[in-house]
C-alpha positions as CSV (number, residue, x, y, z in Angstrom):
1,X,25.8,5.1,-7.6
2,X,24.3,5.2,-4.1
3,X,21.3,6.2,-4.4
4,X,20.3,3.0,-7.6
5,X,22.2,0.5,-4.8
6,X,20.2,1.8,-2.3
7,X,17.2,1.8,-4.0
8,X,17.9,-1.7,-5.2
9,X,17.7,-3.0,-1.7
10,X,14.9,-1.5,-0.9
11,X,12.9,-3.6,-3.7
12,X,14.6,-6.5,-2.3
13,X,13.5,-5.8,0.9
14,X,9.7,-4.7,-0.3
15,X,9.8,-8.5,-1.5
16,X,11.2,-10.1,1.5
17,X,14.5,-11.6,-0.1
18,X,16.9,-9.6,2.2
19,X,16.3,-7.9,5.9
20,X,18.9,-5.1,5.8
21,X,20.4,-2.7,3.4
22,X,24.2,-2.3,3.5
23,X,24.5,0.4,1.1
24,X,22.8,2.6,3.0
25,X,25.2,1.7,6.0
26,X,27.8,2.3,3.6
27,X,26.6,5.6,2.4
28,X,26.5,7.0,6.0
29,X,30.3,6.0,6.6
30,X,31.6,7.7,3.5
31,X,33.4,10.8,4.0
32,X,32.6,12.5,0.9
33,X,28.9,13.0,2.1
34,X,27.4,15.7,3.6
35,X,24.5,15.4,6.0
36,X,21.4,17.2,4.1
37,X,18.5,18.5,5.7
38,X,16.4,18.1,2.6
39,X,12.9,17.8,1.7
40,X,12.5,14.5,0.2
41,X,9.8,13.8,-1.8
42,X,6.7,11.6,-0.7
43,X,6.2,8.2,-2.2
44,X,2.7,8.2,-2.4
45,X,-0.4,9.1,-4.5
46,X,-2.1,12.5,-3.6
47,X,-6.1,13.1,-3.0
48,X,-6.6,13.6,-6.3
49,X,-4.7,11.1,-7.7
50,X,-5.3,8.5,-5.9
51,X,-9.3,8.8,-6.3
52,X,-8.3,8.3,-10.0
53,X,-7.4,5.0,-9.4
54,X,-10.3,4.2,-7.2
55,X,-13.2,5.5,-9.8
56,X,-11.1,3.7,-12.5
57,X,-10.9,0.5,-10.4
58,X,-15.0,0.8,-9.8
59,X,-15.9,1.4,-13.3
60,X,-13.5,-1.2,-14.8
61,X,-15.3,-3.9,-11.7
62,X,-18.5,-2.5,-12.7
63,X,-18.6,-3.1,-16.0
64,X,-16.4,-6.2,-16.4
65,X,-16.7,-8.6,-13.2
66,X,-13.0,-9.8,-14.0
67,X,-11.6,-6.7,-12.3
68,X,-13.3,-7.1,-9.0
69,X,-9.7,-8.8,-7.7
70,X,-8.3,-5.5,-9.3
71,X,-10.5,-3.5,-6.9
72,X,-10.1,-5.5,-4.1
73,X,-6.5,-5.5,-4.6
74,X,-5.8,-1.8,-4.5
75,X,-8.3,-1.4,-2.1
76,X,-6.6,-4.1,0.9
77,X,-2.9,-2.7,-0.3
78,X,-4.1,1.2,0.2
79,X,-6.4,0.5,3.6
80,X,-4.8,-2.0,5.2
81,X,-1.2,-0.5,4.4
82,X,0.0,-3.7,3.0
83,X,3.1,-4.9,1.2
84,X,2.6,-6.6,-2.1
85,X,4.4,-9.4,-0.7
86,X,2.0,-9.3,2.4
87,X,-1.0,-10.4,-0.2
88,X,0.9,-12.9,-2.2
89,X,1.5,-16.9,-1.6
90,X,4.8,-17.3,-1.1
91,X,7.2,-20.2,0.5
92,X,5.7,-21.1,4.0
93,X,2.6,-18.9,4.0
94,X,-0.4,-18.4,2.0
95,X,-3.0,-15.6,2.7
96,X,-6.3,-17.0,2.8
97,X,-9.6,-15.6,3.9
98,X,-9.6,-17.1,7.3
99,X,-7.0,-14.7,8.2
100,X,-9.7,-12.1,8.5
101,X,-10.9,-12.5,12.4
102,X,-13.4,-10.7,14.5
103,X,-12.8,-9.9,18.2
104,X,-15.6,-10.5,20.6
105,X,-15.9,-6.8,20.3
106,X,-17.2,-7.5,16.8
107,X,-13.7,-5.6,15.5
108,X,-12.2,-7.0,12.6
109,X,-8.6,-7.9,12.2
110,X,-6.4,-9.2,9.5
111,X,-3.0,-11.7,10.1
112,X,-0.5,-10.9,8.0
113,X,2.9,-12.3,7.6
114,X,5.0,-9.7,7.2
115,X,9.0,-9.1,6.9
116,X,11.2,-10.9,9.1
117,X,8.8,-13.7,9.3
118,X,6.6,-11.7,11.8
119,X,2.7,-12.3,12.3
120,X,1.3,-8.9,13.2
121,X,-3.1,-7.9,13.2
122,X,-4.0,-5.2,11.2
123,X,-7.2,-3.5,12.1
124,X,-9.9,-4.0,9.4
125,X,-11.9,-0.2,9.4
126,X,-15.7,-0.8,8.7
127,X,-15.7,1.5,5.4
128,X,-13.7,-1.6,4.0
129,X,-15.5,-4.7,4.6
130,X,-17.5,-3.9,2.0
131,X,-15.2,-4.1,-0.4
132,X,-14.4,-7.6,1.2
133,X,-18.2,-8.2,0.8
134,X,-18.2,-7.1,-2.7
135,X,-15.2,-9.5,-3.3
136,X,-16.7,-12.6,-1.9
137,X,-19.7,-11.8,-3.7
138,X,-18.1,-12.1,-6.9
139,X,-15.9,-15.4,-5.8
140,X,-19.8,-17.1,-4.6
141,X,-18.6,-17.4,-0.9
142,X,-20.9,-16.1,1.9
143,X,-21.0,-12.2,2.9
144,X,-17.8,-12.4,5.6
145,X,-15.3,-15.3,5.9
146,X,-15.2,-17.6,9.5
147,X,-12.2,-18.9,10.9
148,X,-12.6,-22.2,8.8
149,X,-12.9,-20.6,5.3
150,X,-9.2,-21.7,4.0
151,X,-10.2,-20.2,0.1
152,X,-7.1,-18.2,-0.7
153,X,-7.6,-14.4,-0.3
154,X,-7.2,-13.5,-3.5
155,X,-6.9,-16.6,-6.3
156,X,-5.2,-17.3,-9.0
157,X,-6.9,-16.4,-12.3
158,X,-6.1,-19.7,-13.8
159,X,-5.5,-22.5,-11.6
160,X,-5.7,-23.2,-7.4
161,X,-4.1,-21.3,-4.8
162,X,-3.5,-17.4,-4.7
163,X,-1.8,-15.0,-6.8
164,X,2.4,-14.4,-7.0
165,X,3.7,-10.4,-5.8
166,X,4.3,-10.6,-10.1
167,X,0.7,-11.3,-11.2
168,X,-0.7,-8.9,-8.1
169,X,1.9,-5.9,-9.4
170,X,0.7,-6.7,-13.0
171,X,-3.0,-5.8,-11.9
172,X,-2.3,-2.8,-10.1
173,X,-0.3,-1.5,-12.7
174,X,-2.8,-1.9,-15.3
175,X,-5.3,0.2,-13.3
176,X,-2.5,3.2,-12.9
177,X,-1.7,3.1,-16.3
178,X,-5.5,3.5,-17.1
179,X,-6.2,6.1,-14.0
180,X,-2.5,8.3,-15.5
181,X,-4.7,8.0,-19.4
182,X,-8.0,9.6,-17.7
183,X,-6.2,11.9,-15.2
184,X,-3.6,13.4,-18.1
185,X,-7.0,13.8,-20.2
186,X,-8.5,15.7,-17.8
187,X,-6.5,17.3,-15.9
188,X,-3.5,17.4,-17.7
189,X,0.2,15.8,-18.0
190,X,1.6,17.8,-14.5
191,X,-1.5,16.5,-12.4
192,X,-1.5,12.9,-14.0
193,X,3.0,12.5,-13.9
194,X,3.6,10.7,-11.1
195,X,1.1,8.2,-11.6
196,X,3.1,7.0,-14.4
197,X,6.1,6.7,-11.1
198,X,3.7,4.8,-8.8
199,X,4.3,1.5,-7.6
200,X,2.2,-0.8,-5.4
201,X,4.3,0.3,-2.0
202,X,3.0,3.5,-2.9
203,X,-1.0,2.5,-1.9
204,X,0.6,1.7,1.6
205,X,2.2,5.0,2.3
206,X,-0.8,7.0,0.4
207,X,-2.6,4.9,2.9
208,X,-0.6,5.7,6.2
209,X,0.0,9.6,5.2
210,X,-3.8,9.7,4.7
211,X,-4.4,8.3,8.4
212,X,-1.6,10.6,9.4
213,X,-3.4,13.7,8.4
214,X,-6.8,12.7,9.9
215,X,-5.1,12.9,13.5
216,X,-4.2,9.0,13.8
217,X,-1.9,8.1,16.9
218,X,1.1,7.2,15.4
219,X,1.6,4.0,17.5
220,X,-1.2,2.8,16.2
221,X,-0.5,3.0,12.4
222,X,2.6,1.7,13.4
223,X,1.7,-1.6,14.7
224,X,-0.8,-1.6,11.9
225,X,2.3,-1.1,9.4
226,X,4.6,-3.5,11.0
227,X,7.1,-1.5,11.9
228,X,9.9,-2.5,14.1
229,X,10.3,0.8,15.1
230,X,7.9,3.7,15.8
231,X,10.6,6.2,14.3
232,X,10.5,4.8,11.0
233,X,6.3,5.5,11.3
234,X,7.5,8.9,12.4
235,X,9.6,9.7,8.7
236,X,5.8,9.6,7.3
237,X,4.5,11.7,10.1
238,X,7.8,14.5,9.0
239,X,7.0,14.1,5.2
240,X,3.1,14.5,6.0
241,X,4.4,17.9,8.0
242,X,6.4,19.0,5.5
243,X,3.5,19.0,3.2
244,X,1.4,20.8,5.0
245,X,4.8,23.5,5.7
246,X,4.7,24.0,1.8
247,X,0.8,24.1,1.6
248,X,0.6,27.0,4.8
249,X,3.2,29.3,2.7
250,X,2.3,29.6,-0.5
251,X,0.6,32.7,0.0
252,X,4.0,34.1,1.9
253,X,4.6,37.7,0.4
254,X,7.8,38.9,-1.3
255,X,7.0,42.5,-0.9
């Protein structure tokens, strides 16, 4: 029972309609549970997997300009370690391309509104601007936004304004279900599994785990993720150790 109530309120607060979850306060005051020491499994795409949804995200934008936002999508939510919400138009905010802003350093930055109302910059790696490039391309706007460029960051397919956290998940969903079909074709239904699981948070913590095992400070990823607190970065840095604890022993003898 705890664990769906718990897991409920974390979707709620993935989209921003609740700051806290009480079950989980609950759960810890209950005397019938037993602290647990266990492994818990990683919420995010491996490698493999998630290079999947990348080639399927490049051929479907190559050979059909309509999935360019598709690409640019998966590619902002996975590099920039954003919430779906964090992309969407919602009540008081609206993501536009403006938001993108380069330091007199010639860094780039991105504002996002993020949970509890907060504005926070996330840094903007080079690799990725030109899939922002490639983006604006498609949409006929120049090669990199300016501070007056107040085009939504990613539009609506029919209509003015951006895109709702419903019709963003619909597009990133269409891309796993078509990276799990080419992945369980080639490598099988074990490797291709937890694709069919994924959900858009998962592109932020594939994201952040990735940047974890490349040797990133983890106060940096952690202003870059928005968190309030640099311990909650740190239960990606544990599940990212724990991987590589299973991956170092699996040659460990019996005999």
């Amino acid at each position: 029972m705890f664990t769906g109530v718990i897991a409920f309120y974390k979707y709620l607060m993935n989209e921003e309609i609740c700051y806290g979850n009480p079950a989980q306060i609950a759960k810890s005051d209950c005397r019938y549970f037993i602290a647990d020491a266990q492994v818990k499994e990683i919420r995010r795409l491996t490698e493999e997997q998630w290079q999947y949804v990348l080639d399927i995200a490049h051929s479907l934008a190559d050979d059909n300009d309509v999935y360019e936002r598709s690409l640019f999508v998966i590619a902002t939510l996975k590099t920039l370690f954003l919430r779906i919400s964090e992309l969407s138009e919602r009540k008081g905010w609206s993501p536009e391309m403006r938001h993108f802003l380069q330091d007199e350093d010639q860094n780039w930055w991105l504002k996002v509104y993020g949970k509890g109302r907060k504005l926070r910059d996330v840094s903007v790696p080079t690799q990725y601007l030109s899939y922002l490039k490639r983006y604006r391309q498609y949409r006929a706007l120049s090669s990199l936004p300016s501070s007056y460029d107040s085009s939504p960051l990613v539009e609506k397919i029919r209509g003015q304004g951006g895109m709702t956290a419903r019709h963003l998940t619909r597009l990133v969903q269409e891309v796993f279900d078509k990276a799990y079909e080419k992945m369980k074709q080639e490598k099988g239904e074990d490797f291709a599994r937890k694709l069919t699981e994924a959900s858009t948070h998962w592109l932020r913590y594939t994201g952040a785990s990735m940047e974890i095992e490349r040797g990133r400070a983890l106060k940096d990823l952690s202003e870059d993720l928005g968190h309030a607190s640099m311990a909650t970065t740190d239960t990606i840095y544990v599940q990212s150790e724990n991987k590589k604890r299973a991956a170092s022993e699996k040659e460990r003898k019996v005999d």
